[in-house]
PyMOL Python script that loads the backbone (N, CA, C, O; Angstrom):
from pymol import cmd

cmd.read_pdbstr("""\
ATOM      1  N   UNK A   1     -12.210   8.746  15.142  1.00  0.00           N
ATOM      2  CA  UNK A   1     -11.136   8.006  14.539  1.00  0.00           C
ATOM      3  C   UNK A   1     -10.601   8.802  13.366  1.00  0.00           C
ATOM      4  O   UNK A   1     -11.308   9.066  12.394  1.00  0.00           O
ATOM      5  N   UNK A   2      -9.461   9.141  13.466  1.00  0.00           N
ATOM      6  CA  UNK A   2      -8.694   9.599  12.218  1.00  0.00           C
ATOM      7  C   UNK A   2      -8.855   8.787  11.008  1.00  0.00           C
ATOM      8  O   UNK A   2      -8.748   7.562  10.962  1.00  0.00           O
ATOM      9  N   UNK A   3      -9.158   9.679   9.903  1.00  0.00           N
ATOM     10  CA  UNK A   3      -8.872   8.658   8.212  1.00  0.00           C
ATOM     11  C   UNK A   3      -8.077   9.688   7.959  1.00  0.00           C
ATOM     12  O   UNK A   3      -7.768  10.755   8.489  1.00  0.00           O
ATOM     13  N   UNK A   4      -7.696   8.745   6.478  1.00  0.00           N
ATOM     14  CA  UNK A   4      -5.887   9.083   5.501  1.00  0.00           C
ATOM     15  C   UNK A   4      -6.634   8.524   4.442  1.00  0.00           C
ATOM     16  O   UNK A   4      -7.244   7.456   4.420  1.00  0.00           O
ATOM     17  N   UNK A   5      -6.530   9.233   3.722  1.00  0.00           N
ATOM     18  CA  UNK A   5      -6.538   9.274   2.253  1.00  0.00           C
ATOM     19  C   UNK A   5      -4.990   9.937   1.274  1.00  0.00           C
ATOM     20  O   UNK A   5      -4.332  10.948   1.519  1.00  0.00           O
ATOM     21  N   UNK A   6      -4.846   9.145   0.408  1.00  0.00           N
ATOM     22  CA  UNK A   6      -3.765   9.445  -0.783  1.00  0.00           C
ATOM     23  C   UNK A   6      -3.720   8.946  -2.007  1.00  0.00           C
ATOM     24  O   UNK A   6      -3.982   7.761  -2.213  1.00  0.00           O
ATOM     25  N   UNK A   7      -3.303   9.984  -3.194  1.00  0.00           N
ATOM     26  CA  UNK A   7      -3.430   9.004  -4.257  1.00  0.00           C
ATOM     27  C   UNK A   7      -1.948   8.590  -4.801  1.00  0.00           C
ATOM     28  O   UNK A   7      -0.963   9.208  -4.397  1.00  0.00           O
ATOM     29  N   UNK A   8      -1.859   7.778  -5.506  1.00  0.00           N
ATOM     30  CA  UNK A   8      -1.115   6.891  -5.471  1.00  0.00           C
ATOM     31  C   UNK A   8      -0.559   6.546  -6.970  1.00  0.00           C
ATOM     32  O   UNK A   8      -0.876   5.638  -7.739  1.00  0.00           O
ATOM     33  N   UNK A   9       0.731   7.992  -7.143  1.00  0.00           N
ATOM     34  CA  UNK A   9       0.527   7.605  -8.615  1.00  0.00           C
ATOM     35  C   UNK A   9       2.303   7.105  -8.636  1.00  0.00           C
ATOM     36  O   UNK A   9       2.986   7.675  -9.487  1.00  0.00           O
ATOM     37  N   UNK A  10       3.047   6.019  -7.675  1.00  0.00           N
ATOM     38  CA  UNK A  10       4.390   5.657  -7.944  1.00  0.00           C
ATOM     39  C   UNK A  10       4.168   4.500  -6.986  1.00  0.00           C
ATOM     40  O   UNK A  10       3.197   4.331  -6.250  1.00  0.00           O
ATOM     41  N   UNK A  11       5.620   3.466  -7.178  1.00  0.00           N
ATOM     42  CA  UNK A  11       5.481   2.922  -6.295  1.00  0.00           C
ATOM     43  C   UNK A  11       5.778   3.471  -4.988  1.00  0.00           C
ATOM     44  O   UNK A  11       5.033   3.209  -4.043  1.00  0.00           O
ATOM     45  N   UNK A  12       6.919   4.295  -4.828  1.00  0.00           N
ATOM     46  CA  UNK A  12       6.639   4.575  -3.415  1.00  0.00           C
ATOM     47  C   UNK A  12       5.219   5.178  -2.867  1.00  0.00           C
ATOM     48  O   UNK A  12       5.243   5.249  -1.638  1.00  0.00           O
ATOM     49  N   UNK A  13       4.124   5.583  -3.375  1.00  0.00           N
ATOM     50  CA  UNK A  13       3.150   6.642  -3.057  1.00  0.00           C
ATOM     51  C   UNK A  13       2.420   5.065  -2.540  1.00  0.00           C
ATOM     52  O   UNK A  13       1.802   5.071  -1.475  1.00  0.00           O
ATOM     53  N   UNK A  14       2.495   4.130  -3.108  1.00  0.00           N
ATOM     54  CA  UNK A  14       1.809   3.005  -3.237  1.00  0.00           C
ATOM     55  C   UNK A  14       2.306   2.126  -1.271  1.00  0.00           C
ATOM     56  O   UNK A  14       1.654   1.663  -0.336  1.00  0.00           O
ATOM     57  N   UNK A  15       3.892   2.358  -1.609  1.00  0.00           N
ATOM     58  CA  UNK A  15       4.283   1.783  -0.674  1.00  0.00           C
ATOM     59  C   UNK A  15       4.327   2.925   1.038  1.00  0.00           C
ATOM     60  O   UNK A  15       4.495   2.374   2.125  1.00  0.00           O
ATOM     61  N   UNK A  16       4.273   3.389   1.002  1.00  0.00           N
ATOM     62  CA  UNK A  16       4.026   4.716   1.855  1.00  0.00           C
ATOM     63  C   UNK A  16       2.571   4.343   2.826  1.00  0.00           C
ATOM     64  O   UNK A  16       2.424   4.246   4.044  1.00  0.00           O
ATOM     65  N   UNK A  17       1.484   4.173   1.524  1.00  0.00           N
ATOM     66  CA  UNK A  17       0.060   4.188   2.062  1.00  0.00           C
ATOM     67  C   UNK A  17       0.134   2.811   2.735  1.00  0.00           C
ATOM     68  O   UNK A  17      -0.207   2.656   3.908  1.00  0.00           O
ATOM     69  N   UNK A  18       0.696   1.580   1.777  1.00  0.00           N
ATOM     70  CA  UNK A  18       0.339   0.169   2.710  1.00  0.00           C
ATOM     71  C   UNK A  18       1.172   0.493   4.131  1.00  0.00           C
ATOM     72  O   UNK A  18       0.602   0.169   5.173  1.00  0.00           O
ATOM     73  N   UNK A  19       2.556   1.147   4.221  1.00  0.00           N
ATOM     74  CA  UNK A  19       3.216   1.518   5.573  1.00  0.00           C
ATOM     75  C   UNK A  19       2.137   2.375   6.691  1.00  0.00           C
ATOM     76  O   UNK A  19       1.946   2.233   7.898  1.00  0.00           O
ATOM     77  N   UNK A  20       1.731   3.025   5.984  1.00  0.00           N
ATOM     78  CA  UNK A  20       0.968   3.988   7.184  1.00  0.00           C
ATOM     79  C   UNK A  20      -0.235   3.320   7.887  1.00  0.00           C
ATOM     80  O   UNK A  20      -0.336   3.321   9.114  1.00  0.00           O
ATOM     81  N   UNK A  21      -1.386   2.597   6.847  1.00  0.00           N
ATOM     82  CA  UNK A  21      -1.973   2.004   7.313  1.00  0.00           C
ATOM     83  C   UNK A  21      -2.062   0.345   7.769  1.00  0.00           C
ATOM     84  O   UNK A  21      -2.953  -0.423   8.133  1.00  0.00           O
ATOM     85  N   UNK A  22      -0.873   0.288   7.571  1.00  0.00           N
ATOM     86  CA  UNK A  22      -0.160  -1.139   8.456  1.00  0.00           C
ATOM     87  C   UNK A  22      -0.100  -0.632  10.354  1.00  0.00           C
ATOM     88  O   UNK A  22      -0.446  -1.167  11.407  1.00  0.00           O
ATOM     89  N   UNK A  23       0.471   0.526  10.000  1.00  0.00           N
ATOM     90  CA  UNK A  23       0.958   1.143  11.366  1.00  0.00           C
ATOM     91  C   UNK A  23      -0.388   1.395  12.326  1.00  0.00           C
ATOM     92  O   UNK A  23      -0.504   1.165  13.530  1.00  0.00           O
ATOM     93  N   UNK A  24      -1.444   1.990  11.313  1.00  0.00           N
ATOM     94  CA  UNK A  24      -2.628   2.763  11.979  1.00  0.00           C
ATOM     95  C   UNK A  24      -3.743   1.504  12.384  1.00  0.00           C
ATOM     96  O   UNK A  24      -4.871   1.634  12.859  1.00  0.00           O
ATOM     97  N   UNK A  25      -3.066   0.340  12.050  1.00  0.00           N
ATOM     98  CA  UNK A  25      -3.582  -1.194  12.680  1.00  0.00           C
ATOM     99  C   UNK A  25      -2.906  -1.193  13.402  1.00  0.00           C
ATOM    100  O   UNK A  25      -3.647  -1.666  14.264  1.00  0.00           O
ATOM    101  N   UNK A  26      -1.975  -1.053  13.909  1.00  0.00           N
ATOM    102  CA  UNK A  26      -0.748  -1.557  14.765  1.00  0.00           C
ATOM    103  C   UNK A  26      -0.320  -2.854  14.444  1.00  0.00           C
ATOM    104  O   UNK A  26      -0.437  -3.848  15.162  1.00  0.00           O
ATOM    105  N   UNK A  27       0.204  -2.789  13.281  1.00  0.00           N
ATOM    106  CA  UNK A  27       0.660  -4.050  12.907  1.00  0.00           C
ATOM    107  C   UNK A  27       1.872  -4.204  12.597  1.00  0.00           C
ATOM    108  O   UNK A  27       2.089  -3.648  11.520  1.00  0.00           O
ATOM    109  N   UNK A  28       2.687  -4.648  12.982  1.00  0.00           N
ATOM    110  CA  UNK A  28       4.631  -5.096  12.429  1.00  0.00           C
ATOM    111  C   UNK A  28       4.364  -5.381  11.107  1.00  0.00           C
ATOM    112  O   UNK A  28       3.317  -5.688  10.536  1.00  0.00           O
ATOM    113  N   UNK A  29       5.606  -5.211  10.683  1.00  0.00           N
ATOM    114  CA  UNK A  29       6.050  -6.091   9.027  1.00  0.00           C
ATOM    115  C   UNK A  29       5.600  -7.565   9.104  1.00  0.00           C
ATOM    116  O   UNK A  29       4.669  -8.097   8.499  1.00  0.00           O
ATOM    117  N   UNK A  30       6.513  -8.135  10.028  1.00  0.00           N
ATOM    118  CA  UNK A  30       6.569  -9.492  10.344  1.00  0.00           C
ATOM    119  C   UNK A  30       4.912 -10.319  10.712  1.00  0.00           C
ATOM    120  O   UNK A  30       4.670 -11.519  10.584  1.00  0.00           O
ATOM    121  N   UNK A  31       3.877  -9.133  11.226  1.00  0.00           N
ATOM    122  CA  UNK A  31       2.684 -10.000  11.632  1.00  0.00           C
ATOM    123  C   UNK A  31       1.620  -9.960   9.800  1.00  0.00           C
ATOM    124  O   UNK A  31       1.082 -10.943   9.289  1.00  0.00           O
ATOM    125  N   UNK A  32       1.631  -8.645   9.276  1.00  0.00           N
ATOM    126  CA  UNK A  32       0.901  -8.336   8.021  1.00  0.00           C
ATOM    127  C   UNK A  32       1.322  -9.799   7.140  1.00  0.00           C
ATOM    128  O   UNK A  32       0.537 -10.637   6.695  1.00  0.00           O
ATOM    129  N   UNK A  33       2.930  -9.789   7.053  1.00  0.00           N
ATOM    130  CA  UNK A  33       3.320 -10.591   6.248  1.00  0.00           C
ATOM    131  C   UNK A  33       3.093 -12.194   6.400  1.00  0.00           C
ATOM    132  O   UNK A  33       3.087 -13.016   5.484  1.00  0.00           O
ATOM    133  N   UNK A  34       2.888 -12.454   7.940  1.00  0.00           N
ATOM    134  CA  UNK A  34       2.221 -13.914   8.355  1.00  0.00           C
ATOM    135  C   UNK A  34       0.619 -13.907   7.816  1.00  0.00           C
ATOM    136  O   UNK A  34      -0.056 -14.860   7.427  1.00  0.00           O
ATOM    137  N   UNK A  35       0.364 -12.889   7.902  1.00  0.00           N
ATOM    138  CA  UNK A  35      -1.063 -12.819   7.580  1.00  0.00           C
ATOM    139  C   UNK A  35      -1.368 -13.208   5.903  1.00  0.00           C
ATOM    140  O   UNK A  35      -2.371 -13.755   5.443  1.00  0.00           O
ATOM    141  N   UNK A  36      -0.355 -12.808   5.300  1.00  0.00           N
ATOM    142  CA  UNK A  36      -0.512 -12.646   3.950  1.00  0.00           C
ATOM    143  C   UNK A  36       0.336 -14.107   3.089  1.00  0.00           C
ATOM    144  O   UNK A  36       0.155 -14.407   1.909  1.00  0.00           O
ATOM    145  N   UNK A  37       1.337 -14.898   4.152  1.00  0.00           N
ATOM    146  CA  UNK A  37       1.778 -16.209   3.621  1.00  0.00           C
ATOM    147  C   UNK A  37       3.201 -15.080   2.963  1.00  0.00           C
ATOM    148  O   UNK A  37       3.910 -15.556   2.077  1.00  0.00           O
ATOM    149  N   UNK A  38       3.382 -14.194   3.277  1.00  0.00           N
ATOM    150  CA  UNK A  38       5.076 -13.820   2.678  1.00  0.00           C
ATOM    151  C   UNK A  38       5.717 -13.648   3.446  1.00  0.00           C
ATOM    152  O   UNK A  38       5.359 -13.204   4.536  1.00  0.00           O
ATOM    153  N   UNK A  39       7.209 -14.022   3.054  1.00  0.00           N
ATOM    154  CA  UNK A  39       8.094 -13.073   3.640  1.00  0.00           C
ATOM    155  C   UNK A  39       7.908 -11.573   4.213  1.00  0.00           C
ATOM    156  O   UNK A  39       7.315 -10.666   3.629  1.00  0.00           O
ATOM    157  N   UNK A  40       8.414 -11.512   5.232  1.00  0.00           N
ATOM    158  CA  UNK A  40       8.927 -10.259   5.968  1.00  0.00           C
ATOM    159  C   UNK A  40       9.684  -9.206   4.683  1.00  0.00           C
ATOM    160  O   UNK A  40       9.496  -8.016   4.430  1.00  0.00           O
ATOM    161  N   UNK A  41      10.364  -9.976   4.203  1.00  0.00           N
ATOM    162  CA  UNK A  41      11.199  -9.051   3.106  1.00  0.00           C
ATOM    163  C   UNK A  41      10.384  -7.926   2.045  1.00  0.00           C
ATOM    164  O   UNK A  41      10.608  -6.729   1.869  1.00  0.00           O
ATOM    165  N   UNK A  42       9.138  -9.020   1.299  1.00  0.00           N
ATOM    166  CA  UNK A  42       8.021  -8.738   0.673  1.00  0.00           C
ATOM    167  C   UNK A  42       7.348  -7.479   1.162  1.00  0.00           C
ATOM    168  O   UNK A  42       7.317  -6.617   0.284  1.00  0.00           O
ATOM    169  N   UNK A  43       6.893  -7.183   2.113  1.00  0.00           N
ATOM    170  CA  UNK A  43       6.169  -6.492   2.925  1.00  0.00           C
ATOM    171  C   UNK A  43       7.389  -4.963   3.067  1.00  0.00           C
ATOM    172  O   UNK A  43       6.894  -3.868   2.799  1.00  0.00           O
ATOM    173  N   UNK A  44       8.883  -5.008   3.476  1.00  0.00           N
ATOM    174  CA  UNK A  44       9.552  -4.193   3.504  1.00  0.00           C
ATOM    175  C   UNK A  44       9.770  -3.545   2.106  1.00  0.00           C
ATOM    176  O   UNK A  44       9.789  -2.321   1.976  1.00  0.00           O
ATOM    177  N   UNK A  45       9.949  -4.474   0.978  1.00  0.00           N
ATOM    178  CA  UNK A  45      10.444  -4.158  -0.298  1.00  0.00           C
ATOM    179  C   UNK A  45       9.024  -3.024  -0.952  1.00  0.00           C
ATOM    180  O   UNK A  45       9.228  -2.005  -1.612  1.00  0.00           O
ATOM    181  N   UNK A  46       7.912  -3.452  -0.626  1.00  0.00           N
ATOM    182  CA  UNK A  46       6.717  -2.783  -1.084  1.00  0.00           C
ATOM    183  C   UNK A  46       6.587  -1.296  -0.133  1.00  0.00           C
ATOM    184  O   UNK A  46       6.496  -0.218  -0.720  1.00  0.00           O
ATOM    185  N   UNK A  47       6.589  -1.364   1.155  1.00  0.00           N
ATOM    186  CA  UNK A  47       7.120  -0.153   2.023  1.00  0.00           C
ATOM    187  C   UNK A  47       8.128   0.745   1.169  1.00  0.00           C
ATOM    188  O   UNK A  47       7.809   1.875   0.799  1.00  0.00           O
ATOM    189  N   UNK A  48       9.072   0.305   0.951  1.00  0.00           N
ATOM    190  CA  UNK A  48      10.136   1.212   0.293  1.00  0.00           C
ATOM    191  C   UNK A  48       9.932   1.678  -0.868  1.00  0.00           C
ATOM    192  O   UNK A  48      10.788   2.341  -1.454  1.00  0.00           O
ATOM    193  N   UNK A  49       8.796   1.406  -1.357  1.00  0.00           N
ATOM    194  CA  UNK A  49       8.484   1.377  -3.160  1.00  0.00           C
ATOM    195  C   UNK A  49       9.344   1.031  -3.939  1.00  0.00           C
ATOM    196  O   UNK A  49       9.837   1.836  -4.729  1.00  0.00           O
ATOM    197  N   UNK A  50       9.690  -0.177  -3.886  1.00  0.00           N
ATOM    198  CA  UNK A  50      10.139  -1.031  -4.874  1.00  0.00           C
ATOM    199  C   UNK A  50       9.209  -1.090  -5.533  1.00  0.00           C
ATOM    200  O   UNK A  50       8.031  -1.221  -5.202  1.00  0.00           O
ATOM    201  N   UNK A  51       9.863  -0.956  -6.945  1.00  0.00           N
ATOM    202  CA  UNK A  51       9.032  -1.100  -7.917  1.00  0.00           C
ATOM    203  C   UNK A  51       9.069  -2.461  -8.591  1.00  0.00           C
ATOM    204  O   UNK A  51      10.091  -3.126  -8.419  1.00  0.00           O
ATOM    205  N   UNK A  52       7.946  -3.039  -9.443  1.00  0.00           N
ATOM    206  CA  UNK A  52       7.691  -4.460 -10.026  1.00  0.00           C
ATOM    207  C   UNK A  52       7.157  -4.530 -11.572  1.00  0.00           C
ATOM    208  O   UNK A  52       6.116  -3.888 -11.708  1.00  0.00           O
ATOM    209  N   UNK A  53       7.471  -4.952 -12.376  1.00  0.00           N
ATOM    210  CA  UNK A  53       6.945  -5.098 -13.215  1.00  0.00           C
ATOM    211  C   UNK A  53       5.520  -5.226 -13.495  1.00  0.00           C
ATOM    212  O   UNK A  53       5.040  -5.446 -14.607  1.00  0.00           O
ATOM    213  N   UNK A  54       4.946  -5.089 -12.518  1.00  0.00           N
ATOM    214  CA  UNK A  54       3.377  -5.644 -12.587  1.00  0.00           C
ATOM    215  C   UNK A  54       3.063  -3.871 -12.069  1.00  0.00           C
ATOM    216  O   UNK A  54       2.494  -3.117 -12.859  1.00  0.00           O
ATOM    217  N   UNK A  55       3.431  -3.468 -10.931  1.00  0.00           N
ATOM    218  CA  UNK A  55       3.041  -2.049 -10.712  1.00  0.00           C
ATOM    219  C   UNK A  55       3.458  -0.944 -11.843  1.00  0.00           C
ATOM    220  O   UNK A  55       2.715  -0.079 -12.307  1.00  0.00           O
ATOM    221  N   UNK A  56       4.726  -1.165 -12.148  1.00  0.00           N
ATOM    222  CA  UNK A  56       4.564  -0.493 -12.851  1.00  0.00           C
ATOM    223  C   UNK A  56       3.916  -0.437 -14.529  1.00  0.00           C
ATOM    224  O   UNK A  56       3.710   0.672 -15.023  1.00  0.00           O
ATOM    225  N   UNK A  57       3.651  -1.583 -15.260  1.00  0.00           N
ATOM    226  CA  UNK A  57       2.624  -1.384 -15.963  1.00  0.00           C
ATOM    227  C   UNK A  57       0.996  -0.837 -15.397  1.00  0.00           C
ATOM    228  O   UNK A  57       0.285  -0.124 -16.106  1.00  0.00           O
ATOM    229  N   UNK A  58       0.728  -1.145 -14.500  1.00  0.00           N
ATOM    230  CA  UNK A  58      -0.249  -0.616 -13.565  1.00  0.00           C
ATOM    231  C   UNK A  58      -0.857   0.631 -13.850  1.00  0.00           C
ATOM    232  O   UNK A  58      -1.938   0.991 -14.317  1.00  0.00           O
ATOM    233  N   UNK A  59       0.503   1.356 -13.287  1.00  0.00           N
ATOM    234  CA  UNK A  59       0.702   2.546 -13.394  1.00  0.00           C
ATOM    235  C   UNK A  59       0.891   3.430 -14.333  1.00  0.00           C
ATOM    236  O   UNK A  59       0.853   4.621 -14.024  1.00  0.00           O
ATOM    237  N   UNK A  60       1.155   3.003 -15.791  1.00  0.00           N
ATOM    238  CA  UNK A  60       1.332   3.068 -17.265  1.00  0.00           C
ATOM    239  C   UNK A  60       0.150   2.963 -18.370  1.00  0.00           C
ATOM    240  O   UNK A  60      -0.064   3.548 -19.431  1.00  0.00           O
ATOM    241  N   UNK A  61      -0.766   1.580 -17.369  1.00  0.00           N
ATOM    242  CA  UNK A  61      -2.435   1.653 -17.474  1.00  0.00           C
ATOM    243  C   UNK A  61      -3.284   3.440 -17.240  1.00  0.00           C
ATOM    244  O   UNK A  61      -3.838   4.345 -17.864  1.00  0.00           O
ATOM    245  N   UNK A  62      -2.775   2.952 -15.662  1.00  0.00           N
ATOM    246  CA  UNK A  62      -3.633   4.567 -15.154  1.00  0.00           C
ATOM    247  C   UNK A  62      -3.130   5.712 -16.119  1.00  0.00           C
ATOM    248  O   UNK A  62      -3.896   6.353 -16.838  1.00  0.00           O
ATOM    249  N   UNK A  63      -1.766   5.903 -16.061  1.00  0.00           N
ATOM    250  CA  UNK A  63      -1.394   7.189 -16.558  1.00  0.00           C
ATOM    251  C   UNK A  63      -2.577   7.569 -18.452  1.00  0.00           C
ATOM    252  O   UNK A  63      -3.081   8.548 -19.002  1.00  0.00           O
ATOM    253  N   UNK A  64      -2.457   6.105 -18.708  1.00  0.00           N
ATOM    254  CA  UNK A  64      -2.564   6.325 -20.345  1.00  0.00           C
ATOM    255  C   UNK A  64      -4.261   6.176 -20.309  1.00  0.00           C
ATOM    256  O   UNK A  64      -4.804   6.596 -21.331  1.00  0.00           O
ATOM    257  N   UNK A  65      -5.053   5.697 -19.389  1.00  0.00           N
ATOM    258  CA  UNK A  65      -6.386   6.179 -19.592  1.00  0.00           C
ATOM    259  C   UNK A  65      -6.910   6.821 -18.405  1.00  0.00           C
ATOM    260  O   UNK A  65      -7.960   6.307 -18.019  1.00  0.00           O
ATOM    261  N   UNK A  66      -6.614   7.504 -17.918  1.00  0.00           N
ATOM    262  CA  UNK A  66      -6.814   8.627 -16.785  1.00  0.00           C
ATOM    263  C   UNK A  66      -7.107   8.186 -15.529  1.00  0.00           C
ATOM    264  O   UNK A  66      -7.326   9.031 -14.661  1.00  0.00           O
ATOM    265  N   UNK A  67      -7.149   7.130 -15.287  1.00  0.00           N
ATOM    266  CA  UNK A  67      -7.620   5.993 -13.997  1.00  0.00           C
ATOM    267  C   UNK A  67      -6.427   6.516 -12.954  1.00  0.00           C
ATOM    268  O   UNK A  67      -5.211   6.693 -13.030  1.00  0.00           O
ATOM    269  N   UNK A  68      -7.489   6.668 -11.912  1.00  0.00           N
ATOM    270  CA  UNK A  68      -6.555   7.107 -10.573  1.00  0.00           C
ATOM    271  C   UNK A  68      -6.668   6.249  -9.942  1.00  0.00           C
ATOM    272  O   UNK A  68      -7.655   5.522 -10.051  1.00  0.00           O
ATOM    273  N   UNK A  69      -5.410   5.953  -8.790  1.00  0.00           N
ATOM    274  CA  UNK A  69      -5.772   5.164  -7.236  1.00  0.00           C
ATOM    275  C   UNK A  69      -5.478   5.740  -6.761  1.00  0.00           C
ATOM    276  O   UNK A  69      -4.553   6.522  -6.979  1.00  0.00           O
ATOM    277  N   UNK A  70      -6.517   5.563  -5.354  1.00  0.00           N
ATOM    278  CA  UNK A  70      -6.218   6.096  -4.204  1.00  0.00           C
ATOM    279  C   UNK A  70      -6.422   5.088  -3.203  1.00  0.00           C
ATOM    280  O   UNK A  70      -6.559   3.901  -3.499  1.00  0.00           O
ATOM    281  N   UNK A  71      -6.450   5.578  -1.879  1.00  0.00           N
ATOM    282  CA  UNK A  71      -6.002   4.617  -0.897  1.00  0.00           C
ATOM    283  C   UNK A  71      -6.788   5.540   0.588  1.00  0.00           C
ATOM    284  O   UNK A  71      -6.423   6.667   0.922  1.00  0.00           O
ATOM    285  N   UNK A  72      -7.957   4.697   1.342  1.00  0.00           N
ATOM    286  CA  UNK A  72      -8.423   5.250   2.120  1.00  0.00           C
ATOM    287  C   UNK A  72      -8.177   4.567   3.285  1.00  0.00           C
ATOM    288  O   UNK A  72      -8.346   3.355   3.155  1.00  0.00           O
ATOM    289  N   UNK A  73      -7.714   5.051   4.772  1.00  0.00           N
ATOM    290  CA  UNK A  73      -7.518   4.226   5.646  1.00  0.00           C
ATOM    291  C   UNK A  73      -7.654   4.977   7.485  1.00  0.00           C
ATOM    292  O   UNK A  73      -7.235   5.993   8.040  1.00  0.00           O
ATOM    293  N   UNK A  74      -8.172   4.224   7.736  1.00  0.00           N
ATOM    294  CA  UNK A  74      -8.281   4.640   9.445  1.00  0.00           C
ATOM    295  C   UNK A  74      -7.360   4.090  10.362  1.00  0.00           C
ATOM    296  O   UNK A  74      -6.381   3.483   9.930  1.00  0.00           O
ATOM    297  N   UNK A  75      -7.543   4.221  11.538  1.00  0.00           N
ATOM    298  CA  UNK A  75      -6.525   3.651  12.142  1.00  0.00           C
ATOM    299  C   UNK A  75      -7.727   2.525  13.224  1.00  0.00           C
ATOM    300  O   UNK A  75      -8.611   2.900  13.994  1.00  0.00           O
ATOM    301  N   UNK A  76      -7.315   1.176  12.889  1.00  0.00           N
ATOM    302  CA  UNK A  76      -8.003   0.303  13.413  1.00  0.00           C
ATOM    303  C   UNK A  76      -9.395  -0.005  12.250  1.00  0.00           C
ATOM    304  O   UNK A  76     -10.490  -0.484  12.545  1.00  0.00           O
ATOM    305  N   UNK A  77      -9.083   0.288  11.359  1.00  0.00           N
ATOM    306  CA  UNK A  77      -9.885  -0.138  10.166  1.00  0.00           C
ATOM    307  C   UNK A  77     -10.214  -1.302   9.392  1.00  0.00           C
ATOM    308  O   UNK A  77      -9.648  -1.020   8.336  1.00  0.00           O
ATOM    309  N   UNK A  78     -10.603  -2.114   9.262  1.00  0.00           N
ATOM    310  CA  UNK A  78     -10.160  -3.312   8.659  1.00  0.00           C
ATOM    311  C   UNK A  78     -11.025  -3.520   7.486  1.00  0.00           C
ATOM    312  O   UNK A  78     -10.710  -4.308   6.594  1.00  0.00           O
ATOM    313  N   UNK A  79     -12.191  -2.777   7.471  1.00  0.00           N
ATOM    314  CA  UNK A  79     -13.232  -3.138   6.420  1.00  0.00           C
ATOM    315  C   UNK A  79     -13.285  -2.057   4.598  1.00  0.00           C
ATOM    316  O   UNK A  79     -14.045  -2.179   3.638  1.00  0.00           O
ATOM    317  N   UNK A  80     -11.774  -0.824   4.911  1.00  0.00           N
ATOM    318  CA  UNK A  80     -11.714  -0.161   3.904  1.00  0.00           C
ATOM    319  C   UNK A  80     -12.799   0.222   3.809  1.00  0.00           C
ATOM    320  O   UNK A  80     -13.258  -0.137   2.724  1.00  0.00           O
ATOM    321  N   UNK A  81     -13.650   0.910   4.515  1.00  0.00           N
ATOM    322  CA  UNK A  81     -14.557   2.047   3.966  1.00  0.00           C
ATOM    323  C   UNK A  81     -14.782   3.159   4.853  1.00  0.00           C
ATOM    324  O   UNK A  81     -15.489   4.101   4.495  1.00  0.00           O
TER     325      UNK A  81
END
""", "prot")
cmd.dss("prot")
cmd.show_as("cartoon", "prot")
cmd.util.cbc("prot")
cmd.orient("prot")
């Protein structure tokens, strides 16, 4: 099984990784987002890296005390490790 790893220092880098490993489930916008109680829109807007007030302080956190994210994912993965 293929893994993907990336780190994740924008929103798009952020929104990129939830896209890829949405895909490497085989999962639509429309099914993640039933899964999760949102809109379809929600799920696209985060894909595109839209950015939020909440990520990007986030990200303003990490930058200012050296804290990285990253993002590990397989395809057919569900347990993140």
């Amino acid at each position: 099984m293929a893994r993907y790893s990336a780190h994740l220092r924008s929103p798009a880098d952020f929104g990129l990784a939830v896209q890829q490993a949405r895909l490497a489930r085989g999962l639509t916008q429309n099914e993640l987002a039933a899964q999760l109680g949102v809109p379809q829109s929600t799920i696209s807007e985060i894909e595109a890296g839209k950015s939020t007030i909440y990520l990007r302080r986030l990200l303003s956190i990490a930058r200012l005390t050296g804290l990285e994210f990253t993002a590990n994912w397989g395809e057919g993965d569900a347990s993140g490790r």
